[in-house]
C-alpha positions in Angstrom: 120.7 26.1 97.3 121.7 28.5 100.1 125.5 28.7 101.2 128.2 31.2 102.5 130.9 32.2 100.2 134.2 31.2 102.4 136.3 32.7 99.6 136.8 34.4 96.4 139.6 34.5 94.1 140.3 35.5 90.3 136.5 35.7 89.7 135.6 32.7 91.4 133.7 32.3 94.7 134.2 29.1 96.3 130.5 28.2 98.8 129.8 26.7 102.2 126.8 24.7 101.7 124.7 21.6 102.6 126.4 19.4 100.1 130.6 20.7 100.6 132.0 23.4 99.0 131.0 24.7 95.7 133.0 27.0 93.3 130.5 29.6 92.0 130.4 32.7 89.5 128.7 35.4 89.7 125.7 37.0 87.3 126.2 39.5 85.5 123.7 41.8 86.7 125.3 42.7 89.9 127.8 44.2 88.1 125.3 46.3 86.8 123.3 46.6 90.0 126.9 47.9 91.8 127.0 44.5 93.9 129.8 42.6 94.3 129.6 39.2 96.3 132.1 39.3 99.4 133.4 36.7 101.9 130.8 36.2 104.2 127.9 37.0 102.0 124.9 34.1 102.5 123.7 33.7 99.2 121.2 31.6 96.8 123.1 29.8 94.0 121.9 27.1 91.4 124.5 24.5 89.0 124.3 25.1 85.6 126.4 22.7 83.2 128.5 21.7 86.6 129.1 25.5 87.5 127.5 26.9 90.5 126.1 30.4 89.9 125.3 32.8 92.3 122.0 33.9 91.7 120.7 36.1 95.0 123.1 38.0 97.8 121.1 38.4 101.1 121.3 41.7 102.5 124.4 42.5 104.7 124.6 43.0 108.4 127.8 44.2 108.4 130.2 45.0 105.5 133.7 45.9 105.8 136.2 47.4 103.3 139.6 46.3 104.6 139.3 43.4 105.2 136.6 43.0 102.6 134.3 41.0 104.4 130.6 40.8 105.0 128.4 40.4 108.0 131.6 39.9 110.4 129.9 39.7 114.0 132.9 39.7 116.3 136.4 41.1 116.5 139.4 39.7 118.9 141.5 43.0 119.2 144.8 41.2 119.8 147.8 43.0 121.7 150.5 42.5 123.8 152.1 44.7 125.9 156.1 43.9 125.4 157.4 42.8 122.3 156.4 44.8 120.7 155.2 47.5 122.8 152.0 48.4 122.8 151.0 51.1 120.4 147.5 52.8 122.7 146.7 54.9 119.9 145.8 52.1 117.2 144.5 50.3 119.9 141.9 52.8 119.9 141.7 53.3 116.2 141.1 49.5 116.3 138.5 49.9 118.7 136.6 53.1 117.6 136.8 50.8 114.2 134.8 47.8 115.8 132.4 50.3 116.9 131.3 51.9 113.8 130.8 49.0 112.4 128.3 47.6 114.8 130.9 44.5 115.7 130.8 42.8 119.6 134.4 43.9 121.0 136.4 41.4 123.0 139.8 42.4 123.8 142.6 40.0 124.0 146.6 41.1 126.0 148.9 38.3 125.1 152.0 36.9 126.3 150.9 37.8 130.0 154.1 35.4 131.0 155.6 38.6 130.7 156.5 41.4 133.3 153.8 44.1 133.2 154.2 47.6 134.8 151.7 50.0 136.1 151.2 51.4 132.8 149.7 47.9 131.0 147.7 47.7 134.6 146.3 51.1 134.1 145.1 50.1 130.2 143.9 46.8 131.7 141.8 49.0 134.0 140.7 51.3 131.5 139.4 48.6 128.8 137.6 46.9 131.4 135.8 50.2 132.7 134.4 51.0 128.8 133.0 48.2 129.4 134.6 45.7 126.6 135.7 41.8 127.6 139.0 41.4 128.0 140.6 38.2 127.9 144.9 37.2 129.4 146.4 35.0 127.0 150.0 33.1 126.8 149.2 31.7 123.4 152.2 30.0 123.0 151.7 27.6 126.1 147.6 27.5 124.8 146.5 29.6 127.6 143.6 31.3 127.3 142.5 29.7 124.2 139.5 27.5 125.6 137.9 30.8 126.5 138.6 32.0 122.6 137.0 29.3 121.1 134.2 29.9 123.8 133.6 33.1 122.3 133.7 32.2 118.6 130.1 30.2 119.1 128.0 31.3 116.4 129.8 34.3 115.1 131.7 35.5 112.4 134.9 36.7 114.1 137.8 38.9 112.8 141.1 38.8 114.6 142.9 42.2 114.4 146.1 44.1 115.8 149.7 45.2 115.6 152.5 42.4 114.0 154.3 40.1 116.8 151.4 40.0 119.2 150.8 36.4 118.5 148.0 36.7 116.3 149.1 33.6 114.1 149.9 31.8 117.4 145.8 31.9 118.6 144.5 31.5 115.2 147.0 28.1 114.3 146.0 26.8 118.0 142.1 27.6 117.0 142.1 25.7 114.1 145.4 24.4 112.6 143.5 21.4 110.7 141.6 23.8 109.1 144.6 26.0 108.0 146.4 22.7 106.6 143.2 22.1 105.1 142.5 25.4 103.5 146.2 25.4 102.2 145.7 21.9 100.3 142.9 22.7 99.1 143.9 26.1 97.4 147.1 24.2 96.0 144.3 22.1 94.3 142.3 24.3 93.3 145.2 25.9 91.0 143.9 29.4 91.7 146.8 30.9 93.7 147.8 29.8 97.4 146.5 31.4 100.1 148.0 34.7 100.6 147.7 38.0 102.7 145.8 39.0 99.5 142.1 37.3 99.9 140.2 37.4 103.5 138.6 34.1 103.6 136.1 32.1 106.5 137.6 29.3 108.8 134.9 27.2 109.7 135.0 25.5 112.6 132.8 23.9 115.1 131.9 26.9 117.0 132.2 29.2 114.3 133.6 30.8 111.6 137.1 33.1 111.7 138.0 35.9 109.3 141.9 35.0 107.8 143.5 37.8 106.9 147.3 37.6 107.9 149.0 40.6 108.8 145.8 42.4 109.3 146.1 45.4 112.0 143.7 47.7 111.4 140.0 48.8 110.5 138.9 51.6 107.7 137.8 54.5 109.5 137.4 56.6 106.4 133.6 56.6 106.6 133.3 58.0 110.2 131.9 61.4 110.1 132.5 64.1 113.2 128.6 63.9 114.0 129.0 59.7 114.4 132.5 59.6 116.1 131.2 60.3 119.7 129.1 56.8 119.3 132.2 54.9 119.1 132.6 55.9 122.5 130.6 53.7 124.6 131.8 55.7 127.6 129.6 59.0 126.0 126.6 57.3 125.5 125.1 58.3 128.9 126.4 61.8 128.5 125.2 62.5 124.8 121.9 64.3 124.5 122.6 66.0 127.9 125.0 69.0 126.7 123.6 72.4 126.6 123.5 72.4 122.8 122.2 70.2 120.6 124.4 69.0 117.9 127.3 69.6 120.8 130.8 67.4 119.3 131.9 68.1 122.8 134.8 69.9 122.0 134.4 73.8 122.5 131.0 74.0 123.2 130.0 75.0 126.8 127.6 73.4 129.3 129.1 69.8 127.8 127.6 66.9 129.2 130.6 64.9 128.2 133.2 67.3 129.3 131.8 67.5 132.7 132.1 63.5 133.1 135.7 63.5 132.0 136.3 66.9 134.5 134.4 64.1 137.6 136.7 61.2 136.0 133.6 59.6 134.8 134.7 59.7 131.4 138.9 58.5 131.3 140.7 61.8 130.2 143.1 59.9 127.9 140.1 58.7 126.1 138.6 61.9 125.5 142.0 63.2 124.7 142.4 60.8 121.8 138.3 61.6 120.7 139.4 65.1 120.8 142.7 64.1 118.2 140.3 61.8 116.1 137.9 64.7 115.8 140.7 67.7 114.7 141.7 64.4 112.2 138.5 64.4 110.5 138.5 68.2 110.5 141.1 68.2 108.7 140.3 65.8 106.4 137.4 67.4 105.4 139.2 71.1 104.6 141.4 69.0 102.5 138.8 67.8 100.7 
């Protein structure tokens, strides 16, 4: 029997399949194989004695450590841009995140019912001309979320960004049977109640959504000096046209990606925080 494992606790993985939701253990080999299952893993299980079993993990399109979760699709990068104010520099962290891991980036500004200045304009602007989707929520009066649940068809989608940007808000007006749900059914279960501990999948209708409150950020440990200029969408027409190959387009002369910043091709703030990201890893690396 085939299924999707919506969540795991103590041990335990509790599957999305044909016939409802089945809890599950794990062999023993993937222990010994260094294979753990994950939320979102499609996998083969069979029942033994009235215990599912997992017996097969399909590979992985995507795998993230924090949240642990495999083969997310999407992410809904979720700010606002007064209370709190936004924070540009883990919006891009949160961004060059979604872009190492391969994810489809849709950017969300909430409580729009808010004054804006020329600043939030000027990000607005910015966002857009990378090239990402971004979307103008007031949560609160359910603006705006039509077009979420639009974009949840068929993916596996992982809401991220900083507290107080209303990130409970969208998710409770997405699916706040499913929440209720979820909740009664852990309190049955008897295997702890849902907490900012576990990721697990929402399924809905057009989808499935990632639940990890309080979540504001993506690991970036694995990103290596050579891969961070593809988590610039902004390069990519620039890279392989320097001088130099191998260029990081930092010192080197005769940059391809230098010059499109210098003819505002490339936004200058952007490259400024690439150029911080890159002294980061740098670093990072003589430490090590």
């Amino acid at each position: 029997m085939r299924g999707i494992i919506v969540k795991g606790i103590g041990g335990f993985y509790y599957i999305k399949t044909e016939d409802g939701v089945i809890e599950c253990k794990a062999r023993g080999r993937f222990r010994y194989d260094g294979l753990s299952p994950m939320v979102g893993d499609n996998v083969n299980i069979t029942m033994e004695r009235n215990q599912g079993v997992i017996d097969e993990i399909y590979p992985r399109r995507s795998r993230l450590k924090r949240p642990a979760v495999a083969n997310v699709t999407q992410a809904l990068v979720v700010f606002a841009f007064n209370h709190p104010e936004i924070n540009e520099d883990l919006l891009n962290r949160i961004l060059i995140s979604c872009e190492y891991n391969n994810l489809n980036i849709i950017v969300c500004f909430n409580k729009m019912d808010l004054p804006k200045e020329k600043k939030e304009t000027e990000i607005i602007d910015m966002i857009s001309n990378i090239g990402y989707e971004v979307l103008q929520l007031k949560a609160k009066e359910g603006y705006g979320i039509d077009s979420i649940k639009e974009k949840l068809k068929g993916n596996v989608t992982v809401l991220c960004g900083p507290s107080g940007v209303g990130k409970s808000t969208i998710l409770n007006s997405i699916c706040r049977k499913k929440l209720m749900e979820t909740g009664k059914i852990s309190e049955k279960l008897n295997r702890g109640k849902h907490t900012t501990r576990h990721s697990q999948l929402i399924e809905l209708e057009e989808g499935f959504v990632v639940d990890t409150p309080g979540f504001s950020s993506l690991d970036t440990s694995d990103i290596t000096a050579e891969k961070l200029q593809y988590c610039f969408p902004e390069f990519e027409e620039a890279i392989g046209k320097c001088k130099f190959t191998g260029c990081i387009h930092y010192k080197e002369p005769k940059c391809a990606v230098k010059a499109s910043v210098e003819n505002g091709t490339i936004n200058k703030k952007r490259y400024d925080f690439y150029i911080k990201i890159l002294k980061e890893i740098s670093c990072k690396k003589k430490y090590w």
